[in-house]
N, C-alpha and C positions, 0 to 999 in steps of 0.2 A: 486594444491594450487595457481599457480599464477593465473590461471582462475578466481578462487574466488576470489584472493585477488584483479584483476582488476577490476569483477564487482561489488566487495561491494568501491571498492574506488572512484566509479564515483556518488556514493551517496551523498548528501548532506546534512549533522546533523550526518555525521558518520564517525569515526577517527579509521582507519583499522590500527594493530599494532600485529606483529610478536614476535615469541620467541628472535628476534636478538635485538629489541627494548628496549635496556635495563631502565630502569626507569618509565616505563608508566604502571599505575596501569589501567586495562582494566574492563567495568564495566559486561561485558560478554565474555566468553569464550566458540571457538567452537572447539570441538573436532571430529575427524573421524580417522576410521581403515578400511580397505576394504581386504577383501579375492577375488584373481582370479581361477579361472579352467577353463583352454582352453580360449576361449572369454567371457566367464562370467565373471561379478563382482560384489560383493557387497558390499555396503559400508553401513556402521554404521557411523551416524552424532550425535551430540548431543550439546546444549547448555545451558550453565552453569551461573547462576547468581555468579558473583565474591565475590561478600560484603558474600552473605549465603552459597555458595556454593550449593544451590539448581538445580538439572535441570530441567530445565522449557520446552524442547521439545528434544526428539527424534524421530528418523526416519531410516528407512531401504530402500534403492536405490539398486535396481535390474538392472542389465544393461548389453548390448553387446557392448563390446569394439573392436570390429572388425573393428568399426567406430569410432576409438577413440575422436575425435574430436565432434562426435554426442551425444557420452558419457559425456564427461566435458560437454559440454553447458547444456544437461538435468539438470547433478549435479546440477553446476553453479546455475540454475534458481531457483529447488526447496529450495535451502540452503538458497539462500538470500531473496527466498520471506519468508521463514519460519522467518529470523531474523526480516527481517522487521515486520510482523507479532507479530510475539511476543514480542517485546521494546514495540511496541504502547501495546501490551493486559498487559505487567507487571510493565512497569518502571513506569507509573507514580499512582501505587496503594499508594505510599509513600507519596503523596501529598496531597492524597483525604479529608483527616482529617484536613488539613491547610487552613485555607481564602486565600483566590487567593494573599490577601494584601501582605502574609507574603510571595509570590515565587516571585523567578528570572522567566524569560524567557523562559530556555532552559526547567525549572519545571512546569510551565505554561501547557507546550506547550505538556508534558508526562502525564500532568495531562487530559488534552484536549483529548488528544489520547486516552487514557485509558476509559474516557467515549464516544467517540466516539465508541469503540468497539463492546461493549454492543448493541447498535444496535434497543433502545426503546427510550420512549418517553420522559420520566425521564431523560434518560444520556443526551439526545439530546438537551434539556433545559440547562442543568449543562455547558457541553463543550460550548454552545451558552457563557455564560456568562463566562467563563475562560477565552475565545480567548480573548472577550469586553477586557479584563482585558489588557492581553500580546499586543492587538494591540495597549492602549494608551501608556505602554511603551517603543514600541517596532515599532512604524508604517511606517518603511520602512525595516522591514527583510521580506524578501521572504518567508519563511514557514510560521510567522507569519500571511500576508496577505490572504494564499494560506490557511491554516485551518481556518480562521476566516471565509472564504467565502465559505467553508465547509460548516461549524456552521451554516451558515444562509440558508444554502437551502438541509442541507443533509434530512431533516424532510420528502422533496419530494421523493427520492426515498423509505424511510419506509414508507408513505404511512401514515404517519402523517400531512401536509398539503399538499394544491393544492398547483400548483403554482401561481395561482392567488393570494392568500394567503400571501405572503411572496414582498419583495421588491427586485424585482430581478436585478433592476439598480443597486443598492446598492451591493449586492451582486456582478454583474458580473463587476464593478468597481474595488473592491477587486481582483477579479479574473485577472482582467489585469494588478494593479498594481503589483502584486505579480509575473507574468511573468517578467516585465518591469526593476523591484530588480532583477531578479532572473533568465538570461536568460539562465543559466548553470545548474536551480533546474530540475530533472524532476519532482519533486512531485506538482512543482507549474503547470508546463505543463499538466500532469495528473488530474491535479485539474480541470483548467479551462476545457478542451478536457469532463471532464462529466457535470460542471456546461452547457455547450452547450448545451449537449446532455439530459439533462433532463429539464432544464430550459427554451431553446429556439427552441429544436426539431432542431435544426444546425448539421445534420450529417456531412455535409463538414468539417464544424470549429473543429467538434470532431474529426474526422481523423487526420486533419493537427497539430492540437494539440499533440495528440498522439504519432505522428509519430517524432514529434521535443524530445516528451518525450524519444522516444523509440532511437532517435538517442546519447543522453546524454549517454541512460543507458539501451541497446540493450535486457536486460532479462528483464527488469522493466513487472511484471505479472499486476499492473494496466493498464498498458496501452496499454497490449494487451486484456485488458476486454475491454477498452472504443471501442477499434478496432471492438470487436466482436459483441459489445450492439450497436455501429455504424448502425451495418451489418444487425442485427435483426430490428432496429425501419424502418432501412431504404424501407426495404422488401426483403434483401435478407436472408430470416431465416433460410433455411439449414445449409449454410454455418456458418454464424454469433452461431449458435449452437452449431455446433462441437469446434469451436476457443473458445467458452464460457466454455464449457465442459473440455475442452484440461486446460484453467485457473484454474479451481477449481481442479486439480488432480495436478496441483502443489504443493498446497497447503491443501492436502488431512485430516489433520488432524485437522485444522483448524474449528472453529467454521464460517458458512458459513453467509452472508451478508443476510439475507431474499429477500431483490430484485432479486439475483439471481435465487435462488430456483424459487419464484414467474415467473418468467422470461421464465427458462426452461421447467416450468411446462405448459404454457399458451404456449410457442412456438410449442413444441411437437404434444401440445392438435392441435394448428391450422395446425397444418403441416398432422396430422391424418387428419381429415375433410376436 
């Protein structure tokens, strides 16, 4: 437990709170039970929307604790990429029906995520013009900055615009400020480490980004993809495969990003030939 609870608390937009917390109404709740035999264990996770009481993801964690400490970081990783995962895929369904006029920030910004998810041409439009919204409110928070410059260039990896296409000063200006707010985010780190990497072919800049990310917040599963997609553009595609591979089984149940797939599937094919 404290494993998790230190690396969901290096997060940034996320307020980790215990059974001993008395007064805090939490807007998700995670539950687990685990059975051992011998070095074996497994654990049953599950996360619960508070307001419905719906569960919105479960999972089953097979493990050898012989290594215990190799045990927890595993956990560790896939729980909190799942949580992250799933607030962006459900919290902000509540919003979608509202003009951007009528939300705060923190609603904005769940709304934002929620069609960021999706993963088409449609949501990508929509979240473009949400972020517009939350950055005139909002234009010195860090996530703020950090998903608006999202917004403007995620099109290029679905493979809906070039990059030529788009205003990438503009964009990677976001991208900096939103470091500059935010020297503590990793998501803003994370941010820019792929706007680099897709936007200016900058393997170096993706790395060091990454890595500032990964130092905040050591399990963060994006930013060991920007590592691994680093690794593949750079031409080390063995390698950069297996790390990419090794990311998506984190998060195994997960509806998967299309770049990815596309990614694996084109690395593979060149690595054959």
């Amino acid at each position: 437990q404290s494993g998790l609870l230190d690396a969901l608390s290096n997060r940034s937009g996320v307020r980790v709170a215990t059974e001993l917390d008395k007064g805090v109404v939490p807007s998700y709740i995670l539950k687990g039970r685990c059975r051992v035999s011998g070095t074996r264990c497994r654990l049953h996770a599950s996360i619960t929307v508070n307001a419905s009481g719906e569960t919105c993801w479960t999972t089953k964690i097979d493990g050898d604790i012989s290594d215990i400490f190799d045990f927890v970081d595993s956990v560790v990783g896939q729980i909190s990429a799942a949580i992250r995962v799933e607030i962006n895929a459900s919290a902000g369904s509540d919003f979608v029906s509202r003009p951007d006029s009528s939300l705060n920030v923190q609603q904005l910004l769940s709304k934002a995520a929620f069609y960021m998810h999706h993963f088409d041409e449609k949501n990508a439009w929509l979240s473009r013009d949400t972020m517009a919204t939350a950055v005139a409110l909002a234009g010195e928070d860090p996530m703020v900055l950090a998903m608006h410059a999202y917004s403007l260039m995620q099109t290029v990896p679905l493979a809906i615009e070039r990059v030529e296409d788009i205003d990438v000063d503009a964009a990677m200006s976001f991208a900096d400020r939103s470091v500059y707010f935010g020297p503590n985010v990793d998501f803003a780190f994370h941010n820019r480490a792929r706007m680099r990497l897709w936007l200016g072919n900058d393997h170096d800049g993706c790395r060091k980004d990454a890595a500032r990310a990964l130092s905040i917040n050591p399990g963060y599963h994006l930013a060991h993809e920007d590592l691994a997609l680093a690794d593949i553009f750079d031409g080390n595609m063995a390698r950069g495969l297996v790390d990419l591979e090794a990311v998506m089984r984190q998060v195994p149940e997960q509806p998967i990003p299309p770049h990815r797939l596309s990614i694996l599937v084109i690395g593979h094919a060149l690595l054959v030939n």
